[in-house]
N, C-alpha and C positions, 0 to 999 in steps of 0.2 A: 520552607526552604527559601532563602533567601536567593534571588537570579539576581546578579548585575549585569544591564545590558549593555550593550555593544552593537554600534552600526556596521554593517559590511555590503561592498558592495558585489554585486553577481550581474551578470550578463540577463537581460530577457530570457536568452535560452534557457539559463540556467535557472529561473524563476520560474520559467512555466516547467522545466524537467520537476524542480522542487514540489509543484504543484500537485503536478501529475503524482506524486509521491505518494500525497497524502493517504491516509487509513478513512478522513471522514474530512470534509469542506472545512469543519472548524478547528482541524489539527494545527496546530503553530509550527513556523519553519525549525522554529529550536526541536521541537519536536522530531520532526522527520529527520533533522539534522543529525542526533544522538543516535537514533535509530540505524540511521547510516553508519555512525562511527560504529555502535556497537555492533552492528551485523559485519564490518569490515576488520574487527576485531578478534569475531567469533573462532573459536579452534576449529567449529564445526562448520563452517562458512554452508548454504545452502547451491548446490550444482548450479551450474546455469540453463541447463535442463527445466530443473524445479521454479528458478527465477521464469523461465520465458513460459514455463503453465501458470505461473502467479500472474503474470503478465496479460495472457491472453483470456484470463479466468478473467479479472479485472475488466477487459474489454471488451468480453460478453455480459457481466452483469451491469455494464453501463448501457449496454446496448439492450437489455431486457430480455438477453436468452439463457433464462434460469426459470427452475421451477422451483415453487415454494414448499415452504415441507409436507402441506396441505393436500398439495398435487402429485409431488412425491410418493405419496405416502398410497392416494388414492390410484395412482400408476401403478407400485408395486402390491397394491390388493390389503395393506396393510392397515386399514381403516377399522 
């Protein structure tokens, strides 16, 4: 697929909101960009409900409160 690029400019804020986006560190802003249009496109759009457990999920697995499937797994006796 051929991409033509294009420069645009965005605010700081808006830079580190984009960041804060991303799925993985080396996602591209085109990336998250689409993802945005197409999540704002969606007929099914996702609650904002569901957006703010996305949210706080995200800001516990930065934070290191998750368990792995490992431990999960040995939690629920299923080993």
């Amino acid at each position: 697929m051929y991409m033509q690029g294009s420069l645009i400019r965005v605010s700081a804020t808006t830079k580190q909101s984009l960041d804060g986006l991303k799925n993985h560190p080396r996602e591209s802003f085109s990336d998250v960009i689409d993802r945005l249009v197409a999540n704002y496109l969606d007929e099914e759009p996702l609650s904002m409900e569901t957006l703010k457990a996305i949210r706080q999920a995200r800001i516990d697995i930065k934070a290191g409160k998750f368990f792995t499937m490992e431990e999960a797994e040995s939690e629920l006796g299923l080993e």
